[in-house]
N, C-alpha and C positions, 0 to 999 in steps of 0.2 A: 669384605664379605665374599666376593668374588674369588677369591685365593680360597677362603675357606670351600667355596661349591668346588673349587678347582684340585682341593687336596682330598675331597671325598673320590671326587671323580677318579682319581688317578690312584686309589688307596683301592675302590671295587676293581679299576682294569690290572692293577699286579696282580690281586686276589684271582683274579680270573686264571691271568697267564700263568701265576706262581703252581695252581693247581693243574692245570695241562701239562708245567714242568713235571710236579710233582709225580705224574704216572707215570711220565719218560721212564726218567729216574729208576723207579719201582718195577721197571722191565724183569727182573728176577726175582718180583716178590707178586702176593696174591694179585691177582688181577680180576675188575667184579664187572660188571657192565656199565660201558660210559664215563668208566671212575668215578661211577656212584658209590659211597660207601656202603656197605653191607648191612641192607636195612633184613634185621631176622625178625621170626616172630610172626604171628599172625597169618598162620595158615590155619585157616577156615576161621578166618575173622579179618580186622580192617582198622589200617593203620589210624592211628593218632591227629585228629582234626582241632580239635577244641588248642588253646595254648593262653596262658598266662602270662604277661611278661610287667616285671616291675624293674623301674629304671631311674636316674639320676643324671642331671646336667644341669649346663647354663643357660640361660636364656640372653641374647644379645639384641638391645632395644635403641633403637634411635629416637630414643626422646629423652625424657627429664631426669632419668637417673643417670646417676656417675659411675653405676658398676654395672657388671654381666651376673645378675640373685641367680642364685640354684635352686634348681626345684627338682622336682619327684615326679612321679609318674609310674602311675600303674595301668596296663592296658591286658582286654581278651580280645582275644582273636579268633577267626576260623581260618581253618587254608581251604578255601573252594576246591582250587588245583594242585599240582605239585607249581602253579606257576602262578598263581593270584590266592592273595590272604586276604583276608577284611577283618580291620583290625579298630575297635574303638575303644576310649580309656580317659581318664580325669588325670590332669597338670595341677601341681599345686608349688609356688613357690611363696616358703614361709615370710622372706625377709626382704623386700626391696628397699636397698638407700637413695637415699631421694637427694639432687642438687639443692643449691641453697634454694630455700622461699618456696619448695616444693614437699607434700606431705609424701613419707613413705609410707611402707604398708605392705599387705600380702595380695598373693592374687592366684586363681584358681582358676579350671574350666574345663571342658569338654572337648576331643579329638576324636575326631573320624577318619584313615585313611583305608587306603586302596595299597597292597604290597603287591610287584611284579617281581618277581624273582626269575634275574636273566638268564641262571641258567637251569634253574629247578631247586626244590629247596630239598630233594634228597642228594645232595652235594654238599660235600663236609664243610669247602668253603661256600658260601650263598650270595652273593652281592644280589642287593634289590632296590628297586626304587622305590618310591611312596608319591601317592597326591590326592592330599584332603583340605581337611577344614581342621580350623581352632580356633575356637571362641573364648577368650580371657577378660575376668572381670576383678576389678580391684577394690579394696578399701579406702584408696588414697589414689591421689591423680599423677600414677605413675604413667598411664602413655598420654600418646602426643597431644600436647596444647592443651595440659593438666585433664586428660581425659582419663576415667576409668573402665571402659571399653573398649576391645578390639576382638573383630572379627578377620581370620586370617586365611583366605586362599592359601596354599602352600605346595610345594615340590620338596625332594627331598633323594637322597643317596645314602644306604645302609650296605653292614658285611654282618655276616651271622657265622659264626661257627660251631657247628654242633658237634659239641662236645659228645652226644649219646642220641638215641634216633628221638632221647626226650628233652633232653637238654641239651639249651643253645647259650652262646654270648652274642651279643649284639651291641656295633656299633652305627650311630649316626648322626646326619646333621642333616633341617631342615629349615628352607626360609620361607617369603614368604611378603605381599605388601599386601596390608589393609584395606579392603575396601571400604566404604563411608559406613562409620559409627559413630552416630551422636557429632556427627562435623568434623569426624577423622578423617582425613585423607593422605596422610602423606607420611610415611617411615615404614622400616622392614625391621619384621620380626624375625629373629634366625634363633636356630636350635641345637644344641649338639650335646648328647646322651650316650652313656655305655650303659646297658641294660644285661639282665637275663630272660631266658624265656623258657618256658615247660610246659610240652605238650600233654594232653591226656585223652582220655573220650575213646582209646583204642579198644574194637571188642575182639574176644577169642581168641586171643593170639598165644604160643606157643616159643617161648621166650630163649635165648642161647642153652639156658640147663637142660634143655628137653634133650634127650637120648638120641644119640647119630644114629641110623639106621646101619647094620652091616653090610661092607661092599663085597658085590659077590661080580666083579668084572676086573682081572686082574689089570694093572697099569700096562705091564707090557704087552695086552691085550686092547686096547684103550679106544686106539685111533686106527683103522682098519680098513682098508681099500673096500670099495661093495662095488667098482661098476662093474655091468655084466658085459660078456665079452662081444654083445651084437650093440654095444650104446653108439649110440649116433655123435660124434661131435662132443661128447661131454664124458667125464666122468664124476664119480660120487665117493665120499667118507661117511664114515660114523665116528661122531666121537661122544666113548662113553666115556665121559671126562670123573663120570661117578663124583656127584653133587651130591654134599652132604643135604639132609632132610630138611627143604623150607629155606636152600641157598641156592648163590649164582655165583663166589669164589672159584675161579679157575687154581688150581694148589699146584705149584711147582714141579709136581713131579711130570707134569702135562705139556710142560713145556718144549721140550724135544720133540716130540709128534706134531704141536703146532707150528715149531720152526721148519719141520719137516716140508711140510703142507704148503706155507708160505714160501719155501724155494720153490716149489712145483709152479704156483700160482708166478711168481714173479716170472722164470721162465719163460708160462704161458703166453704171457701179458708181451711180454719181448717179441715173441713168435708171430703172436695176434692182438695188437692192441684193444679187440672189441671184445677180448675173453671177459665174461663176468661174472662173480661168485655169487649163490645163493646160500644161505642158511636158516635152516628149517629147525627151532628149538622148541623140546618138550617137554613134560613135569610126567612126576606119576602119582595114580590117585590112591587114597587111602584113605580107612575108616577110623577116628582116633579114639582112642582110648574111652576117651568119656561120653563117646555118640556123637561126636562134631565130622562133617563129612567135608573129605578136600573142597575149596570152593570154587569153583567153574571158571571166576572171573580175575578170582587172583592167582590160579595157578596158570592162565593165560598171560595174567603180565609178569610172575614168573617165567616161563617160554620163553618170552622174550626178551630179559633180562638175561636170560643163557645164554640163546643167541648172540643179543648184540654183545657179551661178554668176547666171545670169540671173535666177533667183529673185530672190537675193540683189539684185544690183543694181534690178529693179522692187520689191522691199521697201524699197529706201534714197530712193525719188521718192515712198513714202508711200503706197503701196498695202500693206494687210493682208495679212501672210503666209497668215491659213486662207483664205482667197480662192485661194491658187496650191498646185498638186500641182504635182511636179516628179519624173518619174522618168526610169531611162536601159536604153537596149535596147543597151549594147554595140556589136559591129558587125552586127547582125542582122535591121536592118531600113536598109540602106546603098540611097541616093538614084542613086546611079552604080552601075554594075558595078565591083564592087573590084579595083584594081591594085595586084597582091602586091608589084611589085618598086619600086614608087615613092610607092604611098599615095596615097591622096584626098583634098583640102583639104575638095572637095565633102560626103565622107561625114561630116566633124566639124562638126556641125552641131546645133540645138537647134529643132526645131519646137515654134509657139505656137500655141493654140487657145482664143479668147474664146467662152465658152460664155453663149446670156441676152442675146443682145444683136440679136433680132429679124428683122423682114424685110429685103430691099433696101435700103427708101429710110429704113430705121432706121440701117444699115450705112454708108450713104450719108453722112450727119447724123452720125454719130462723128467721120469721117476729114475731114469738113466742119472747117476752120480757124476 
């Protein structure tokens, strides 16, 4: 049993690391915020809470039977956070064999857990844990000391891979020792299941088919110096990375201007260890087609999805994350005057500000080749 908690364990920490590889890697391909996958859709509505999930596995009993019975399971869930789900659902396993002098039979019941997902569950891989309850009851005196109930405290280690922002796979295993039933006291109940899962419940959302908006900020115009020549100590960028409608994909062609940037910044950092980057990211508002107005609260965590996108990618050339803030103002501090019926490329945008990095001709001696 131990081995099995010890090969979950160590099956969520690749997962983990396998996906930190995996951005390395992807250094020349899209890069999104956090290496969250690119959740679209639902601008001026709200992602997918409700989820369904039915599944299959063994159950592993220290008591009277001779085998590990398969059972079923079906569970709903809510996700409270992007970091806590609350998930409940009915166990049913049809067939248990039973040692000599012992009746077999089936056995069913109820599960409540608690999901933490360690690193957020908008990450393509998800490793999470679990810790509830399950109560299983029999026809035949399959658990311990020919009893047919058990009530089960339990812990527990899962990976999820979402396949689509709706669909997931899910694997896991949970144990777990009995507290007193009916003069139970003694043996572990363990669990280990591959499932699916399918979210829904999302309103108003605006799905990948919905119409790019046109980019009207050329690339070779993109990424563009703004400090003014009296700044104190710092200078500033804009990068109009030109974000397709309702994303935070940085696209390839962008890449040059932010390796640009991150020489500068490295530099800095050499010159003056205490230099530290800001980024300030925005969205832009619009009136959609069918009367649905940008939403306030998700084009704020849009912002900031932009931002830390650019984070993220000046964290991958090897500049230290505590060196860079990254936050996002929505559409509420927009570059242009907003245009409701066709949107801003202009407005979706992530301003930079190198803070510590001197006078002029210090300014000067950075951007120096």
């Amino acid at each position: 049993m131990r081995k099995l908690i010890a090969f979950f364990v160590s099956l969520c920490s690749v997962a983990c690391l396998s996906s930190a590889q995996e951005l390395t890697e992807k250094q020349a391909a899209e890069v999104s915020a956090d290496g969250k996958y690119d959740l679209v859709g639902n601008e001026g509505g709200s992602q997918p809470r409700w989820y369904v999930s039915p599944g299959v596995g063994i159950m592993i009993l220290d008591g009277p039977t001779d085998n590990e019975p398969v059972f079923f399971r079906f569970s709903v869930g809510y996700d409270l956070t992007d970091y806590l789900s609350l998930e409940g659902g009915m166990m049913y396993a049809p067939a248990h064999d039973a040692a000599p002098g012992v009746k077999g039979g089936q056995s069913a019941g109820p599960t409540l857990d608690l999901l933490v997902h360690v690193l957020g569950k908008q990450y393509r891989w998800d490793p999470y844990l679990t810790a509830g309850l399950a109560y299983w009851f029999a026809n035949g005196d399959l658990f311990y000391e020919h009893h047919r109930e058990v009530l089960v405290p339990r812990l527990g280690v899962g990976l999820a891979y979402h396949l689509t922002d709706d669909l997931s796979l899910r694997l896991e295993g949970k144990t777990g020792f009995p507290i007193k039933t009916r003069d139970i006291d003694d043996g572990w109940v363990t669990t280990v299941e591959l499932g699916l899962l399918y979210r829904f419940g999302g309103s108003g959302g605006h799905k990948a088919e919905s119409p790019v908006l046109p980019v009207s900020v050329p690339v070779s115009d993109a990424i563009k110096e703004t400090t003014p020549p009296d700044a104190d100590d710092w200078m500033s960028y804009e990068l109009y990375i030109n974000y397709d409608w309702d994303r935070f994909v940085i696209k390839p062609e962008y890449f040059d201007g932010l390796n640009d940037i991150a020489r500068i910044i490295k530099k800095a950092l050499a010159a003056n260890p205490n230099v530290t980057v800001s980024l300030e990211g925005h969205a832009d508002q619009r009136h959609l087609p069918d009367g649905r107005k940008s939403g306030e609260a998700y084009n704020q965590k849009l912002s900031e999805n932009r931002a830390n996108g650019v984070k993220n990618y000046l964290v991958k050339t090897g500049i230290d994350s505590s060196k860079i803030k990254a936050v996002g103002y929505g559409f509420d501090r927009p570059k242009v005057m907003p245009d409701l019926l066709n949107g801003n490329p202009e407005n979706r945008r992530v301003d930079l500000f190198i803070h510590g990095v001197g006078d002029a001709a210090s300014r000067a001696k950075l951007k120096a080749d």
